[in-house]
C-alpha positions as CSV (number, residue, x, y, z in Angstrom):
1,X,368.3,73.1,194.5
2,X,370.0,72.0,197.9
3,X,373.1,74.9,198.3
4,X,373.2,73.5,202.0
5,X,376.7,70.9,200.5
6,X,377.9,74.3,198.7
7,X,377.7,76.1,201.9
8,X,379.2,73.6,203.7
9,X,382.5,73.1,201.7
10,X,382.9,76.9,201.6
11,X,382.9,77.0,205.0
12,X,385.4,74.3,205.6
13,X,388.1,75.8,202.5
14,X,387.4,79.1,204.7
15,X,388.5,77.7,207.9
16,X,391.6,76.1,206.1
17,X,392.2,79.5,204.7
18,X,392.1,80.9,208.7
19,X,393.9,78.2,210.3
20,X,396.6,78.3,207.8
21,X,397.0,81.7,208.4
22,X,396.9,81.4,212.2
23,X,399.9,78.7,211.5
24,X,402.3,80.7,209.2
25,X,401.9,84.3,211.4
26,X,402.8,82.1,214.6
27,X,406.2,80.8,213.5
28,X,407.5,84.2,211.7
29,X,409.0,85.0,214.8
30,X,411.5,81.8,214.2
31,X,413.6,79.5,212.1
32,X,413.1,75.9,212.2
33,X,415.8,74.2,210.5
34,X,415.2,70.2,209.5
35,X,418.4,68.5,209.1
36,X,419.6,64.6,209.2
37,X,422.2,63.9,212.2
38,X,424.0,60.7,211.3
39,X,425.8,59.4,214.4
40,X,427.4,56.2,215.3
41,X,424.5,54.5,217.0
42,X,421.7,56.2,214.2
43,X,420.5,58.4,211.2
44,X,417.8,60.8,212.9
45,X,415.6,63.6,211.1
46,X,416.2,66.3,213.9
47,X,414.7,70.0,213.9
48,X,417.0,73.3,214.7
49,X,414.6,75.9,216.2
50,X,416.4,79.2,217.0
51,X,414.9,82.7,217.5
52,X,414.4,84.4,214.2
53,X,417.0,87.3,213.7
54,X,419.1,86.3,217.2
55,X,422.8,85.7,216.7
56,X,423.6,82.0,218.6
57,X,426.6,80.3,219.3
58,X,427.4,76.8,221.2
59,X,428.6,79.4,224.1
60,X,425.4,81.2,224.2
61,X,423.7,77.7,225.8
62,X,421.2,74.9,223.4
63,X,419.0,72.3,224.9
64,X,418.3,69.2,223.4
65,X,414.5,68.3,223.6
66,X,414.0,64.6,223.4
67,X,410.0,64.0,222.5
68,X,407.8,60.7,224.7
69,X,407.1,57.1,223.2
70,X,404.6,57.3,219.7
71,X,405.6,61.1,219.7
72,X,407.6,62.9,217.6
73,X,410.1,66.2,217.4
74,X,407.3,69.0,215.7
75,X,405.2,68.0,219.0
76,X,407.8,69.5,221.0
77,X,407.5,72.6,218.7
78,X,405.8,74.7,221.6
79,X,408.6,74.3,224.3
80,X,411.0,74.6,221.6
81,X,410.1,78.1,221.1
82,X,409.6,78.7,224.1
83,X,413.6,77.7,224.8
84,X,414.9,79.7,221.3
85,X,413.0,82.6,223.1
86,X,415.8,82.9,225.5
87,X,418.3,83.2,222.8
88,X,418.6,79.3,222.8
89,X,419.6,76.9,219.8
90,X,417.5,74.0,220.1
91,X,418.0,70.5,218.9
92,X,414.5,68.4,218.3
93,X,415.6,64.8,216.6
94,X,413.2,62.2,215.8
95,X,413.7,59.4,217.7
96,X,414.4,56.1,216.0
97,X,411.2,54.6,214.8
98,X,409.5,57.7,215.6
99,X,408.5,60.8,212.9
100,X,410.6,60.4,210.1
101,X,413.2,58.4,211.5
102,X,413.6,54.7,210.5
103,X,413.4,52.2,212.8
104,X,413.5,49.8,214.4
105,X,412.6,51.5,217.9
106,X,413.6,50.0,221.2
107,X,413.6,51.6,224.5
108,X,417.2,50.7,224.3
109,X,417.8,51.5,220.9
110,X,416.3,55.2,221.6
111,X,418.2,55.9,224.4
112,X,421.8,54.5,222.8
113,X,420.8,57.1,220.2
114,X,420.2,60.1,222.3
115,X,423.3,59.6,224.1
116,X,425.1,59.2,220.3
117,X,423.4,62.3,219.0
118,X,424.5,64.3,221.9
119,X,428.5,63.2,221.7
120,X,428.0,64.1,217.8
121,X,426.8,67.4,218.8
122,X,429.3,68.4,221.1
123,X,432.4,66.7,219.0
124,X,431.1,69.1,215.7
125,X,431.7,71.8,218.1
126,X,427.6,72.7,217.8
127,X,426.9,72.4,221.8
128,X,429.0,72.7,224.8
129,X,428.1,70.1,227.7
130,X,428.2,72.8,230.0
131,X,426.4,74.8,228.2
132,X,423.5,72.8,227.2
133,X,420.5,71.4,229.0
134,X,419.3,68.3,228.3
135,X,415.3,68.2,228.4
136,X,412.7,65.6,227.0
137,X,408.7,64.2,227.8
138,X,407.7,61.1,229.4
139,X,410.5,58.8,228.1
140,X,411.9,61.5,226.3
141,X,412.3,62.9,230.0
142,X,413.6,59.5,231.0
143,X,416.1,59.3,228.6
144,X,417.2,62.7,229.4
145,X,418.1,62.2,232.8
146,X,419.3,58.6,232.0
147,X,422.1,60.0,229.2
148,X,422.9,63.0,231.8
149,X,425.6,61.4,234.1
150,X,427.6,60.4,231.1
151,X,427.1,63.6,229.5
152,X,427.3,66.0,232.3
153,X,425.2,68.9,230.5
154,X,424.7,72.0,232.7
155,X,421.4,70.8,233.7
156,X,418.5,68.7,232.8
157,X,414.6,69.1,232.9
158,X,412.2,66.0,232.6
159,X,408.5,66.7,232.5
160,X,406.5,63.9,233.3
161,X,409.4,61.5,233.2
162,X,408.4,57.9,232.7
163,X,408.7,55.7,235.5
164,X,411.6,53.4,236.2
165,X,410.9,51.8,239.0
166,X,408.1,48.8,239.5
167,X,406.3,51.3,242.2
168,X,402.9,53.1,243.5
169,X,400.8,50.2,241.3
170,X,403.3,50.2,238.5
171,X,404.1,46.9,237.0
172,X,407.4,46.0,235.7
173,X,406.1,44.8,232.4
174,X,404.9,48.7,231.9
175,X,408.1,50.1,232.4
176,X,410.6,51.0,229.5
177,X,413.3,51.4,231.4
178,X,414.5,50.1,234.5
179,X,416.2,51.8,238.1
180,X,416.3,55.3,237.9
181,X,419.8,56.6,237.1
182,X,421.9,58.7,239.7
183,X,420.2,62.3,239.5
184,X,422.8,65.3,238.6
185,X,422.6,68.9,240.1
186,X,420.2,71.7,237.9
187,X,417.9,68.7,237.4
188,X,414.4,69.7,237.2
189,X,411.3,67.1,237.3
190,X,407.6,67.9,237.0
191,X,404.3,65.7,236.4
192,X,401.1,67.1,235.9
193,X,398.1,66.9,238.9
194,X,395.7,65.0,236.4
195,X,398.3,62.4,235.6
196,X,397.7,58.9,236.8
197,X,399.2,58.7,240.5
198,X,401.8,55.5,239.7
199,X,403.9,58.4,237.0
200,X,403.6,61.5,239.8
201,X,404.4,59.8,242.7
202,X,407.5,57.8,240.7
203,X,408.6,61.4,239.4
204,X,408.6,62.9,242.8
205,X,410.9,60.0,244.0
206,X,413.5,61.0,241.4
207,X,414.5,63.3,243.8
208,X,413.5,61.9,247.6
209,X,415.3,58.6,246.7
210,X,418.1,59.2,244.2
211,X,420.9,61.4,246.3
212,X,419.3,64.4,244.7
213,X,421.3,67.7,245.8
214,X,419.5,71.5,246.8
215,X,420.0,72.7,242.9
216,X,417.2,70.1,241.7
217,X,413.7,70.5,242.2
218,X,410.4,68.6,242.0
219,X,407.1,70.4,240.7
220,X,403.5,69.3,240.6
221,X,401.6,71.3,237.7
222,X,398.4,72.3,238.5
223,X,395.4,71.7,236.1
224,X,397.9,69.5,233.6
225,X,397.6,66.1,232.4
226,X,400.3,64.2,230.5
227,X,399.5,65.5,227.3
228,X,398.4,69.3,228.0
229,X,401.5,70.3,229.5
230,X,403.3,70.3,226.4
231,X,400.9,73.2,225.4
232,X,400.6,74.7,228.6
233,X,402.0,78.5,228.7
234,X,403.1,77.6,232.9
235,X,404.8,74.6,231.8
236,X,406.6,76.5,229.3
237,X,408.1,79.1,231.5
238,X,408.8,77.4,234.2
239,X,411.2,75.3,232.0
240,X,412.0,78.7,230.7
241,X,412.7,80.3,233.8
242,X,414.8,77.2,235.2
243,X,416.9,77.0,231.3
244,X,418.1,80.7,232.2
245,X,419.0,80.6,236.0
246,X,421.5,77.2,234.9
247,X,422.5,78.7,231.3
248,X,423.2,82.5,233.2
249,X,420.9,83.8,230.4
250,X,418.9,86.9,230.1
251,X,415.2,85.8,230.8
252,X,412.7,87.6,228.7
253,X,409.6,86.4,230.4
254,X,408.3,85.7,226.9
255,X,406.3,83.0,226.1
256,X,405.8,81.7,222.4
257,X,401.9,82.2,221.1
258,X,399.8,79.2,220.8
259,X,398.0,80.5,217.4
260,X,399.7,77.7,215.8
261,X,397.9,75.4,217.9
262,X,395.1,76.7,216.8
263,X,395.3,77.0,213.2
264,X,396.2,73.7,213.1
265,X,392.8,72.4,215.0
266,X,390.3,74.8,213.4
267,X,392.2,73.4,209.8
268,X,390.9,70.0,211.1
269,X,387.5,71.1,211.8
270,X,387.3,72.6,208.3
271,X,388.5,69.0,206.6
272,X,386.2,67.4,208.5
273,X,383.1,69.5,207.3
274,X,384.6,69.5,204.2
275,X,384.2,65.5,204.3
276,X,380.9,65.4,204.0
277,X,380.0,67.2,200.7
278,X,383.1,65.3,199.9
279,X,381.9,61.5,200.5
280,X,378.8,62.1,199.4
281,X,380.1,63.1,195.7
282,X,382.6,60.1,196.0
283,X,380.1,57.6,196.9
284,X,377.8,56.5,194.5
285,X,374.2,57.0,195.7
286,X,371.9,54.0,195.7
287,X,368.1,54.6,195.7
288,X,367.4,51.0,196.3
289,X,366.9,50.2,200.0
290,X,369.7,47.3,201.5
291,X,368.1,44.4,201.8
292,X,370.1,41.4,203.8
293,X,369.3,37.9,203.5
294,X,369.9,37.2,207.3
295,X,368.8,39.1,210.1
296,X,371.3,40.8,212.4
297,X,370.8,38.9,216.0
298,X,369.5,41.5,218.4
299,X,372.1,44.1,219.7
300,X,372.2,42.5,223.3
301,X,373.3,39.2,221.9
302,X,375.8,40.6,219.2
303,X,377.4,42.8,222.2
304,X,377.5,40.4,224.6
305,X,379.3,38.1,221.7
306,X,381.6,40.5,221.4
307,X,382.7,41.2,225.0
308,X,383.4,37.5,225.1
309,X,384.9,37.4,222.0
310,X,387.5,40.6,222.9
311,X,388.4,38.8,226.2
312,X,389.2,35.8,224.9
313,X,391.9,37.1,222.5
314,X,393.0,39.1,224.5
315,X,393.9,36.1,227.0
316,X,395.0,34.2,223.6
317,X,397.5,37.6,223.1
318,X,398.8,36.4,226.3
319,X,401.0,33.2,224.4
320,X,401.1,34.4,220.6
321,X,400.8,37.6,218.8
322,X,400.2,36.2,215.1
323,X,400.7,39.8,213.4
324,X,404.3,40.4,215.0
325,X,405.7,40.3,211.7
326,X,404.1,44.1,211.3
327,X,407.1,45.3,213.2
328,X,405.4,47.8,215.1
329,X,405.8,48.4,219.2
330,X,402.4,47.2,220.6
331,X,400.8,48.1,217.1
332,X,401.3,44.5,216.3
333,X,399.4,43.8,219.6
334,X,396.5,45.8,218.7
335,X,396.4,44.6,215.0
336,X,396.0,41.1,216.0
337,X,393.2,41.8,218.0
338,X,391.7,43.9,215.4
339,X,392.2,40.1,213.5
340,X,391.3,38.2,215.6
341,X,388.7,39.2,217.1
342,X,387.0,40.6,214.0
343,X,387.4,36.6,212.8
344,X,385.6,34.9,215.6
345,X,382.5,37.2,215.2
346,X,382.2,36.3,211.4
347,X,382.7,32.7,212.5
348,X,379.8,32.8,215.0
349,X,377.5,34.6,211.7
350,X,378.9,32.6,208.9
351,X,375.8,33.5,206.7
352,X,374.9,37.2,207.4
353,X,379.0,37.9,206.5
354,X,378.6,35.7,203.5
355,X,375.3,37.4,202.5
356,X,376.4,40.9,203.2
357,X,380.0,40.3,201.4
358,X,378.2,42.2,198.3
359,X,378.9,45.1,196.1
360,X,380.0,46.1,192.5
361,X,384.1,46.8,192.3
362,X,383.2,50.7,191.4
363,X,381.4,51.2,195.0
364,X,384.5,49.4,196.9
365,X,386.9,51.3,194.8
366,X,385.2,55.0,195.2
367,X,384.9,53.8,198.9
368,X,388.8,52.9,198.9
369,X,389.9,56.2,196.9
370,X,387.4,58.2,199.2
371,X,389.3,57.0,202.3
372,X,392.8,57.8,201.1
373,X,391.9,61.0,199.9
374,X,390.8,62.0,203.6
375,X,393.6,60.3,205.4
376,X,396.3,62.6,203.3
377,X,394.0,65.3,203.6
378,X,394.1,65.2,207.6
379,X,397.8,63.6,208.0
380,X,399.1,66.4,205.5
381,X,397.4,69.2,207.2
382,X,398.6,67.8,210.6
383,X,402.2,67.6,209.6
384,X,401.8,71.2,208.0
385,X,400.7,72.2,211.1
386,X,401.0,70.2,214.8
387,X,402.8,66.8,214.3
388,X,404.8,64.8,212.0
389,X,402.3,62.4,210.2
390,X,403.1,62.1,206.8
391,X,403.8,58.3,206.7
392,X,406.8,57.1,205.7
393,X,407.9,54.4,203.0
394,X,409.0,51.9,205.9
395,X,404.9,53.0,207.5
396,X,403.6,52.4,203.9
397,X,405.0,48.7,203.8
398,X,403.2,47.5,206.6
399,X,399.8,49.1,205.4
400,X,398.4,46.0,203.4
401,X,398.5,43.9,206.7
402,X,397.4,46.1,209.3
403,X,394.1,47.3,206.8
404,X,393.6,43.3,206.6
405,X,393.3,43.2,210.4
406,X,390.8,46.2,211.1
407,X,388.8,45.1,208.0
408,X,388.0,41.7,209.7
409,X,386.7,43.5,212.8
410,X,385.7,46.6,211.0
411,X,383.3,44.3,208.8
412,X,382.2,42.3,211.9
413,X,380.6,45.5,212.8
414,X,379.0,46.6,209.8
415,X,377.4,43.3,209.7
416,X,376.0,43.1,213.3
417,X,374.8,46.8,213.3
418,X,372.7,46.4,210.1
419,X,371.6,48.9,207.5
420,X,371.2,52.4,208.5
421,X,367.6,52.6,209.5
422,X,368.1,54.5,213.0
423,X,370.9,56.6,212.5
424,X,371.5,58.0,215.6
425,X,370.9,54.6,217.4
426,X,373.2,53.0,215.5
427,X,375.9,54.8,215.8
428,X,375.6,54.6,219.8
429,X,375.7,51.2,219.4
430,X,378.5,51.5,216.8
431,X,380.8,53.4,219.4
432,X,379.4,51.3,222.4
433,X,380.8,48.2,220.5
434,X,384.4,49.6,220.3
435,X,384.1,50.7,223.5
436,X,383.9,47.4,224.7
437,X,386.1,46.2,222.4
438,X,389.1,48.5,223.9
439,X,387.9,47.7,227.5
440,X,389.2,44.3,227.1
441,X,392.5,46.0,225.9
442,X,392.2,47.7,228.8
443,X,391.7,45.1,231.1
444,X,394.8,42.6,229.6
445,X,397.0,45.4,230.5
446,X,396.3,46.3,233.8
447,X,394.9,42.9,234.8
448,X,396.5,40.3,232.8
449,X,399.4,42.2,232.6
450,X,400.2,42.3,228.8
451,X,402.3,45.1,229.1
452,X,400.3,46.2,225.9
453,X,399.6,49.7,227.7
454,X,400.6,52.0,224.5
455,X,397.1,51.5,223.2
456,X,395.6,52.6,226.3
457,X,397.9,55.2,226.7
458,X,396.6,56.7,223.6
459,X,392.8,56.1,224.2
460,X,392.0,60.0,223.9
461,X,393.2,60.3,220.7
462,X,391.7,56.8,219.3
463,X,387.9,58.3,221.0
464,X,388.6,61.3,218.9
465,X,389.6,59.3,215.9
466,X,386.2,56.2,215.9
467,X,383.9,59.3,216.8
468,X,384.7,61.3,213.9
469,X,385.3,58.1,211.7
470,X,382.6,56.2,212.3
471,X,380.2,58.9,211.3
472,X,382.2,58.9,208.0
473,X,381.6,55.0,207.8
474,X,377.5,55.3,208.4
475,X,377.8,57.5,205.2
476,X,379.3,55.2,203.5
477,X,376.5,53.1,204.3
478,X,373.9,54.9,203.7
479,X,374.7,56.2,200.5
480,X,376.2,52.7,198.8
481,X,373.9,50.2,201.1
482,X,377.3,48.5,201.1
483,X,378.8,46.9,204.7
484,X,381.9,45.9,202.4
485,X,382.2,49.5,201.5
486,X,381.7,51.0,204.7
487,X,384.4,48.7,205.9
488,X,386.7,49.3,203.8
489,X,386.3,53.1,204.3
490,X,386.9,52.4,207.7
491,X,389.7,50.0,207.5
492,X,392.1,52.2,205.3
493,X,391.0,55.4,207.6
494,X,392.2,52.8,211.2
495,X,394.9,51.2,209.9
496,X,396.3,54.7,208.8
497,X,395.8,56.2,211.8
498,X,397.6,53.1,213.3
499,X,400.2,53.4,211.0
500,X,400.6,57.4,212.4
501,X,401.1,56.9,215.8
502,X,402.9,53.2,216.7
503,X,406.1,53.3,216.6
504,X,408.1,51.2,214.0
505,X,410.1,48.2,215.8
C-alpha cells in the first residue's frame, strides 16, 4: 500500500494547522473593525484597526490608508498596525471596484470617493483634519496627496506614489492621473531602490518641482521594490516615526510582527501539497494510454505560431477590445487576448482540436468541481489571512465569460503540447508558451503603447499563479488523458484568479 498521498495530506492539514496559528497569535494584539462608510460619492467596505486595549479619540490623531490599483484594504493590514501602534485609529476603506466594494472603478471615480470618505469622517466627528494624516500606496499614495490640499490633514505620507506626470520614459497613456497636485507641508514621499526608474525618479520630483516646503521629505528605500515595502519593518517605522513627529505623539519604536505574513504563506504551501492527493482522488484514473488522431506539429513550429499569433492580437487590441463588456479595468484587455488568441491557434489546427475535443461528462465535471474546490480553498485561506479575495457577486457575474476566454487559449495549449509522455519537458514548454504569450502583452504596452500595463504590472504574481497551476493542469492530464479536462481545470483556476485581482469597471 502507497501511504506516500496519506503522508502528504497530513502534512499539508499540519501546516494549515501552524499557519493558522501563526495568523490568529499575530493580530491578538489588535482590533480590526469592518464597517460600510456610505458617503455622498460611494458605499465602501472600510477596516478600523486600532491598538487592542488603547483608549482613542478623533483628538488623539487617525490616518487614513488608501491601498494601490488591483489592491485592497487587508493588504495594508501591516502598516495599519504599524500606525494603531502609536495609539492611532486607522481607517482602511476598499476602494470602489476594489475588495469588497462595488464598482465601477475609475481613477476618477476612486479618488472622488477618497475625498467623500474623508469629509464623512471628519463631519461624524470620527477624525479631525488636523489631526489626521492622510497616507496610501502607489495610487493609493496619489490620491492621498491629490485629496490633501482640499482636506488640509496634518500631514500626508505617499509610498511609492504613482506617477503623474508623462516623465523619465513614462507615457501618458500609463498614467492614472494627470499633473501632480500642489504638495502641502508634513508630506512625506518614498519609492523603493528596486522600483522601475520612471516611478522613483517621478516621486522624487514631487518635492524638487512642486513648491515643496523644509517639513516634507523625499526617501529612497533601500533593498525595496514596489510590492515588498508594504511588508518591510523600515518602511513601517519610518512612516511611524514621521506619523508621531506631525501627530505630537508618543513614539514607541514598536513595530507590528510579520507572523501573520507568514501563517498566511506557509497555509498556502500546505493547500498546495494538499492538492495533489486531492486531484488525484477527484480525477478519475484512466489506464488506457491517450491516443490522438493528429499529430501535434513539432514544438518549434507550434511556438513560433504562437508568437505570431500573440502579436497580432495584440496589434488588433490596438482598434477593438471584443470582451469590454466584462467590465473590468484592463481585465477585459487581457481576456480578449486570452480569446483571441487561443481562437487563431485552433483555427491554424482545425483537426487536432476537433479530434482532441473528447471526454465523458463525469471526467469534465470532476475536472470542473476539482477546480472550484481549490480556487475557494486558496482564495478563502487568503482572505482569512493576507488579502481580500473572496469574490464577490458583481466578480461572480462576469465568471462565465472570462472562463470562455482562457479556455480557448488554455485548450490551444493542451492540444499543441500533447499527452503527457515527458513530463518535465512539457511543462518547460508549457510555461515557455505563456511566457511568450505575456511578452507580446508586454511589448503592446511599452511599445505599442496600449496603456494595458496592469497585466504587466502584476506579472510576479501571474508567474507564481501558471507555475503552480499548470502543474495542477499536467495532472489533470495525466490522470483523465483528457486536453478538454485539463483545460477546463485550468480555465476555471485563471479566470478566478483574474476575477481576484482586476478591478471591477
Amino acid at each position: 500500500m502507497n501511504r506516500k498521498p496519506l503522508w502528504q495530506a497530513l502534512g499539508g492539514v499540519a501546516l494549515l494547522i501552524v499557519g493558522g496559528l501563526w495568523v490568529y497569535l499575530s493580530s491578538r494584539a489588535y482590533t480590526e473593525r469592518h464597517v460600510i462608510a456610505a458617503t455622498s460619492a460611494c458605499r465602501v467596505d472600510m477596516m478600523v484597526v486600532k491598538k487592542r486595549g488603547a483608549t482613542v479619540t478623533p483628538e488623539g490623531g487617525a490616518v487614513v490608508l488608501l491601498h494601490g490599483l488591483a489592491a485592497n484594504k487587508h493588504v495594508m493590514t501591516y502598516l495599519a498596525r504599524s500606525f494603531a501602534e502609536l495609539g492611532l485609529t486607522v481607517f482602511v476603506p476598499d476602494l470602489p471596484g476594489h475588495g469588497r466594494t462595488a464598482g465601477p472603478f475609475t481613477p476618477e471615480t476612486a479618488q472622488n470617493c477618497a475625498t467623500s470618505l474623508v469629509r464623512g469622517l471628519s463631519a461624524r466627528g470620527l477624525i479631525a483634519p488636523n489631526r489626521t494624516i492622510l497616507a496610501g500606496h502607489s495610487m493609493g499614495g496619489a490620491i492621498a496627496l491629490r485629496v490633501a490640499p482640499d482636506f488640509r490633514p496634518a500631514g500626508v505620507i505617499a509610498i511609492s506614489p504613482a506617477p503623474m506626470r508623462a516623465a523619465h520614459g513614462v507615457t501618458p497613456e500609463k498614467l492614472l492621473y494627470q499633473s501632480p497636485p500642489r504638495i502641502l507641508p508634513n508630506t512625506l514621499v518614498t519609492a523603493g531602490r528596486f522600483e522601475p526608474l520612471g516611478l522613483t525618479a517621478n516621486a522624487a520630483d514631487l518635492l524638487s518641482q512642486n513648491n515643496a516646503d523644509a517639513t516634507s521629505e523625499f526617501h529612497l528605500l533601500p533593498r525595496q521594490s514596489h510590492v515588498s515595502v508594504l511588508f518591510a519593518p523600515g518602511v513601517a517605522r519610518l512612516t511611524q516615526a514621521w506619523a508621531a513627529r506631525v501627530l505630537h505623539v508618543p513614539d514607541s519604536g514598536q513595530v507590528p510582527s510579520l507572523l501573520y505574513l507568514g501563517g498566511g504563506l506557509l497555509g498556502l504551501v500546505g493547500i498546495l501539497v494538499l492538492a495533489g492527493p486531492f486531484l488525484r482522488e477527484m480525477a478519475p484514473a484512466t489506464s488506457k494510454p491517450e491516443t490522438i488522431g493528429a499529430r501535434a506539429p513539432s514544438a518549434v513550429r507550434w511556438m513560433l505560431e504562437l508568437a505570431a499569433a500573440s502579436i497580432a492580437m495584440v496589434f488588433l487590441l490596438r482598434y477593438v477590445v471584443p470582451l469590454k463588456v466584462l467590465g473590468l479595468f484592463e481585465g477585459d484587455y487581457l481576456a480578449s487576448f486570452f480569446l483571441l488568441t487561443g481562437t487563431a491557434l485552433l483555427l491554424l489546427h482545425p483537426k487536432l482540436a476537433q479530434r482532441n475535443f473528447t471526454a465523458k461528462p463525469s471526467v469534465i465535471l470532476m475536472a470542473a468541481v476539482g477546480a472550484l474546490i481549490l480556487h475557494l480553498l486558496v482564495t478563502g485561506w487568503f482572505d482569512l489571512t493576507i488579502t481580500d479575495s473572496w469574490l464577490t457577486l458583481q466578480r461572480w457575474a462576469r465568471f462565465p465569460l472570462f472562463f470562455l476566454a482562457t479556455f480557448f487559449f488554455l485548450y490551444a495549449l493542451e492540444i499543441l503540447l500533447g499527452p503527457v509522455e515527458q513530463p518535465r519537458k512539457r511543462y518547460a514548454l508549457d510555461l515557455l508558451a505563456i511566457l511568450l504569450a505575456w511578452m507580446a502583452v508586454a511589448a503592446g504596452a511599452f511599445f505599442l503603447h496600449s496603456g494595458e500595463l496592469l497585466p504587466v504590472l502584476l506579472g510576479p504574481y501571474f508567474t507564481l499563479f501558471f507555475v503552480f497551476s499548470r502543474l495542477g493542469a499536467r495532472l489533470v492530464r495525466q490522470c483523465t488523458a483528457s486536453a478538454t479536462a485539463a483545460a477546463v481545470f485550468g480555465a476555471i483556476l485563471l479566470a478566478g484568479f483574474c476575477l481576484v485581482l482586476f478591478p471591477v469597471s
